[in-house]
N, C-alpha and C positions, 0 to 999 in steps of 0.2 A: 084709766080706761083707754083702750088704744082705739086710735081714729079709724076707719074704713076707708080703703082705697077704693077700693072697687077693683083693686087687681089681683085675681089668684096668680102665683107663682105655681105652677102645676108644674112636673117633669113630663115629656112627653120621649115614647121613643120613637125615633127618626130614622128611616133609610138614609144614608150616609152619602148616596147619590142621589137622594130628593134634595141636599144641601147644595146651597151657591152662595159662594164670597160675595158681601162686599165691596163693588168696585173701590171705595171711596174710604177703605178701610185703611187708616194712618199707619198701625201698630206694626212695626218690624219687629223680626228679631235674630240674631246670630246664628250660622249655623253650629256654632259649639252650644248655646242655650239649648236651639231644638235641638239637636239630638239627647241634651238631656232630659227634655220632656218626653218625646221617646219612650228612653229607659226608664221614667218613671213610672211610665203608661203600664207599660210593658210589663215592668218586674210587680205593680202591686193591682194595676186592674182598674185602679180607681183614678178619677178625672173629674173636676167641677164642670156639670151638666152648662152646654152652652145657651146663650141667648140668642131668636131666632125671634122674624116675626113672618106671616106667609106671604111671598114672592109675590107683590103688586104684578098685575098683568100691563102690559105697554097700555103707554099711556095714565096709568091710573096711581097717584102716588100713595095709596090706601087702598088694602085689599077691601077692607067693607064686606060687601052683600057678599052672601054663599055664589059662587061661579065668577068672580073677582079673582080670585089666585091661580097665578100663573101654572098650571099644569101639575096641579099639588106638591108644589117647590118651597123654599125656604128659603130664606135670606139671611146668611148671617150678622150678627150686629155685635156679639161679645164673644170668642172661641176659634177665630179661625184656625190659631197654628194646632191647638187641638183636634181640630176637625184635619187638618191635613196630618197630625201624628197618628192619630186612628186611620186614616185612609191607608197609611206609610205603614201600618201594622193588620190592616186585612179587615178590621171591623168591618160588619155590613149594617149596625146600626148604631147610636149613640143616642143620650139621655140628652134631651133641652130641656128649654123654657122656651113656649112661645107667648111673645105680647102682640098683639094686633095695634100697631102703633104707623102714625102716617110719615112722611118722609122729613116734620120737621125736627117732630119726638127723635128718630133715629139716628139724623144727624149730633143729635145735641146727645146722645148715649155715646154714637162713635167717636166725639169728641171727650170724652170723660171716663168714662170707664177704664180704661189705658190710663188714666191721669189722675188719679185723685186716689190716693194711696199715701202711706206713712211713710217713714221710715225708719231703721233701726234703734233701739236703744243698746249702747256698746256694751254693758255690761250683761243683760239679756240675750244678746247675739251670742257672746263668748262663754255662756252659760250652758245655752243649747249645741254652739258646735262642740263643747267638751262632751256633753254628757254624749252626741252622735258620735264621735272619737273614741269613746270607750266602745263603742262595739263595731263599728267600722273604720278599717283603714282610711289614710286621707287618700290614697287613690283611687278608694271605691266610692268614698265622699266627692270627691269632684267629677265621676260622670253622674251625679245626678245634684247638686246641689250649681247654682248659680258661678262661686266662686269656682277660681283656680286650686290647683295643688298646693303653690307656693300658697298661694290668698289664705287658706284653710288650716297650710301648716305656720305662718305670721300668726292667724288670729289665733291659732292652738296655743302658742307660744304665749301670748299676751293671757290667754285663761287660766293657764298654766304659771305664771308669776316671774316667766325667765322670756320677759317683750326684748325681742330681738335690735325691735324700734328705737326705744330706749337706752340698751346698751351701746347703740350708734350713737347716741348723742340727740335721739329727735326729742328728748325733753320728757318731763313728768306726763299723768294720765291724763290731762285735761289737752295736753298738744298732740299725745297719738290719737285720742275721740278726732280732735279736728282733723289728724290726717286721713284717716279713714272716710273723713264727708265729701261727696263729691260734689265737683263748680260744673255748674253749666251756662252755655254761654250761646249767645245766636249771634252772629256776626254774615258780615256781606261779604264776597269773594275777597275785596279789594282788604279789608280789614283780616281775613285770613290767613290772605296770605303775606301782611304783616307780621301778625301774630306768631306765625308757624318762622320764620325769617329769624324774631327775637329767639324765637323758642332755640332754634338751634345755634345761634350764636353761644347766648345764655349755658345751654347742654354743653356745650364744648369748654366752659368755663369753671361750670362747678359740679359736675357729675363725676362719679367714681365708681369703684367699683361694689358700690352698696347698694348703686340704684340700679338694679338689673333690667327691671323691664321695661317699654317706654312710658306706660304711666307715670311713676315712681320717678323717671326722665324728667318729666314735663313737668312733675311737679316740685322737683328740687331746680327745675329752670323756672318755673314762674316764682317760687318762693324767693328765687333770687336776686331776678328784677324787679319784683315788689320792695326788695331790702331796700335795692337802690336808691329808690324815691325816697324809702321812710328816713334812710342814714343820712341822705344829701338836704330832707326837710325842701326839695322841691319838686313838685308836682308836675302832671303832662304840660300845664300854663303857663308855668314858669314862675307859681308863686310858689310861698312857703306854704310845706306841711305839716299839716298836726301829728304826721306821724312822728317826727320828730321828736315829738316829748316824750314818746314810751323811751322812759326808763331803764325798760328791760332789754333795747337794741345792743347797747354797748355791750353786754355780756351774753348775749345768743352765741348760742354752739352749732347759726348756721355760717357761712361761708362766708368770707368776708370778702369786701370788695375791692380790692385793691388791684387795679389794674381794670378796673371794670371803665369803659368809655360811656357817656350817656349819648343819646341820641343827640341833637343840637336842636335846641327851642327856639321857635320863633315867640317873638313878644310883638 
């Protein structure tokens, strides 16, 4: 039996300039992403109806009673680069949702909704970009899919049974899944711009001509100073580490260290 909320998700259509962002609205995004939202607008028509609730008037964090909302406005909470791809494409109205929610409900949407999301499974991924492959070039796949050309013609490769990856030497399927997963990291200026310091040390040490872009850079530069620690068995502190024990260092087909200098530890 399913529970009752109490909230209808209704779509409503919306004057396009009765909409207003957000000020508080985290979610960026590239301009190579939007313009492919865009052309996806564009070329099929269709776009997930955003969320919306109506424009508290000053002072009021909760529209509430009838004549509470601010000049019959809307406040976005979930859609804005939609709402600005349709502006960018002439619409003069789009499909919502509106929920009548007060300023702490809203906060706690714009915090999440952007964020709470999955992520790929690699053999799924490479299932559906082949099957888009067979009818669309990879050129015309990457104005509207998230990845690059290259990214799309790599993972083509990998669907396809002749992984580019692997032929380099980056190791069986279980180590190109891991290349594919991305690290993120929050760091203070000071730790930055450390960070970026190794990084290109590091670049200059074991990069070639197989890591073209700087992704691909950075990540055979931090794979490399990771080795460091694991081969020498000591850590930022100066003790020993357990990396150490894998087995499997002395026989990686990544770069080897030799001539690599470590930083100088203080104990």
């Amino acid at each position: 039996m399913m529970r009752k909320t109490g909230i209808e998700n209704l779509i409503s259509r919306i004057a396009i300039d009765k909409l207003v962002a957000h000020p508080d609205n985290p979610n960026r995004m590239s301009k190579a992403n939007f313009a492919k939202l865009v052309r996806n607008i564009e070329r099929t028509g269709r776009y997930e109806p955003l969320l919306v609730r109506p424009l508290p008037a000053a002072g009021m964090s909760k529209p509430g009673a009838a004549g509470r909302q601010k000049n019959g406005h809307f406040q976005i909470i979930n859609g804005h680069h939609r709402w600005q791809a349709l502006t960018q494409l002439g619409w003069q109205t789009c499909d919502a949702i509106v929920w009548d929610i007060d300023d702490k409900q809203t906060d706690m949407l714009l915090a999440t909704l952007n964020r709470l999301g999955g992520s790929d499974v690699l053999e799924k991924k490479l299932a559906l970009l082949k099957r888009l492959n067979k009818k669309m070039a990879v050129r015309e796949l990457a104005k509207l899919l998230p990845q690059t050309a290259k990214q799309i013609e790599r993972l083509a490769s990998l669907a396809s049974g002749h992984s580019s990856l692997v032929a380099q030497g980056m190791g069986d399927k279980n180590r190109v899944t891991a290349f594919l997963n991305p690290l993120v990291f929050f760091v203070n200026e000071k730790q930055q711009q450390i960070v970026e310091n190794a990084l290109s040390l590091a670049r200059s040490r074991c990069t070639g001509k197989n890591e073209k872009t700087k992704a691909t850079k950075n990540a055979a530069a931090l794979t490399y100073i990771a080795r460091h620690f694991c081969i020498t068995g000591i850590d930022a502190r100066g003790t020993e580490s357990s990396c150490r024990q894998n087995n499997n260092l002395a026989s990686s087909s990544e770069p080897d260290m030799d001539g690599f200098q470590p930083p100088a530890i203080r104990r």
